[in-house]
Residue, then its C-alpha position, 0 to 999 in steps of 0.5 A: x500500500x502507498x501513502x502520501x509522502x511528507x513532499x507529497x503533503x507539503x506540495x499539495x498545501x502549496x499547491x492550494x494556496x501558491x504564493x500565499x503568506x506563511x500564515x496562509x499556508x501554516x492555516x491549510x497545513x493545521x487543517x489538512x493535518x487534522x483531516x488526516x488525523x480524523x480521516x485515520x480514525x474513520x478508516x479504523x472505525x470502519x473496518x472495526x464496524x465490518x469486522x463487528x458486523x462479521x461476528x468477530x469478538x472483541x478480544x480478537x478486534x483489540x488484538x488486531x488493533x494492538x490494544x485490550x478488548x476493552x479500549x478496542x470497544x470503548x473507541x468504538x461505542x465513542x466513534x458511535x455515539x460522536x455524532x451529537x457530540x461533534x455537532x453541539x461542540x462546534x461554535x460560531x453559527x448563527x441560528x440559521x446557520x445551526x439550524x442547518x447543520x442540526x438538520x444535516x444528520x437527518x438528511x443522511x438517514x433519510x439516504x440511509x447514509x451511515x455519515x453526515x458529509x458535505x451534500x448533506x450540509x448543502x441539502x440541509x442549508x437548502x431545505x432549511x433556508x429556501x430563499x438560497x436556492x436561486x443563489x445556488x442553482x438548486x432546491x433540496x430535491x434537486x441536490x438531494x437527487x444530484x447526490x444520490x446520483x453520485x453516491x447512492x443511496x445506503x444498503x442498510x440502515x444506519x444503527x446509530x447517529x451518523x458522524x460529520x466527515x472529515x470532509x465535512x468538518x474541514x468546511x466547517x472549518x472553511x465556512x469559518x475562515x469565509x465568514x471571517x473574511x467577509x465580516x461577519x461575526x458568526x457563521x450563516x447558511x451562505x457562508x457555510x455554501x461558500x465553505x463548500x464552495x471553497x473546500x471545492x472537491x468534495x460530493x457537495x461541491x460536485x452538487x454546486x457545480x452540476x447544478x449551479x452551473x460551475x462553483x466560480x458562478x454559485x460562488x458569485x452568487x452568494x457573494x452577491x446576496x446582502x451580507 
């Protein structure tokens, strides 16, 4: 198996900011840093929920995992009940903005997803804050069926609370920075589509530019609405 090398993550922080300052650089590299760590603990969850699934106990998954059955299983049942606990830690919303992200997991259980990444961020802005369809190119329905089209929808139901993405929580933290940008003092639903916008490759940023005719135009859009 091949992992990306130091160079290799270096040039890609450099390669999505160029010619930016130090600190510029020093923000993506935090973020980055923090997806891959997140993005680690997803992978290991993952294939410890297959192993659960296929009736292996936990002795034998902590064994593999170098650690006791007993922590094996308590960074599982952590992994699982995180959901709730991700979405009230995080800060900086105003209430639409919140009531967008609170709305998010209910979005991916209606898909049968067993995770809360960017499409559903943009399907739950959209369903809770209508008056941004025209700015994005879409309504709910339509993202929820451009995204469907891109991922499908899940084989089983979800046993527990969906979790937030690595993903999705690195355009948190984008939409963070965007609204930091344009002035205001909290986070609001646009700010949280320009996050989207910018983080620019993930199943929700696919949905803007198929549907709203590019990102650079849904990106002018929004930039466009009263601040």
């Amino acid at each position: 198996m091949a992992y990306p090398s130091l160079p290799e993550l270096v040039r890609s922080v450099e390669a999505a900011a160029p010619g930016a300052p130090p600190l510029r650089r020093l923000t993506l590299a935090v973020l980055a840093a923090d997806e891959l760590g997140r993005t680690a603990d997803d992978l290991v969850g993952h294939f410890v929920g297959q192993a659960r699934e296929a009736g292996l106990p936990w002795a034998e998954i902590g064994a593999a995992m170098g650690v006791t059955k007993q922590a094996a299983q308590q960074r599982h049942v952590q992994r699982a009940q995180g959901a709730d606990d991700d979405l009230a830690s995080i800060t900086g919303l105003d209430d639409a903005a919140r009531a967008a992200l609170e709305h998010a997991p209910v979005e991916a259980l209606a898909l049968w997803h067993h995770f809360v990444g960017t499409e559903h961020l943009v399907v739950a802005v959209l369903r809770t804050q209508g008056t941004l369809a025209e700015a994005v190119g879409c309504t709910a329905e339509d993202a929820v069926a451009t995204a469907v089209a891109i991922v499908d929808r899940g084989a089983t139901e979800p046993p527990t609370a969906p979790q937030l993405t690595a993903r999705a929580r690195k355009t948190l933290d984008l939409a963070a920075l965007v609204a930091t940008e344009r002035g205001h003092d909290l986070v609001t639903p646009a700010d949280l589509l320009l996050g989207v916008v910018r983080e620019g490759r993930g199943i929700g940023a696919q949905v803007l530019d198929q549907r709203g005719g590019g990102l650079d135009a849904v990106r002018e859009r929004l930039l466009s609405l009263p601040a």
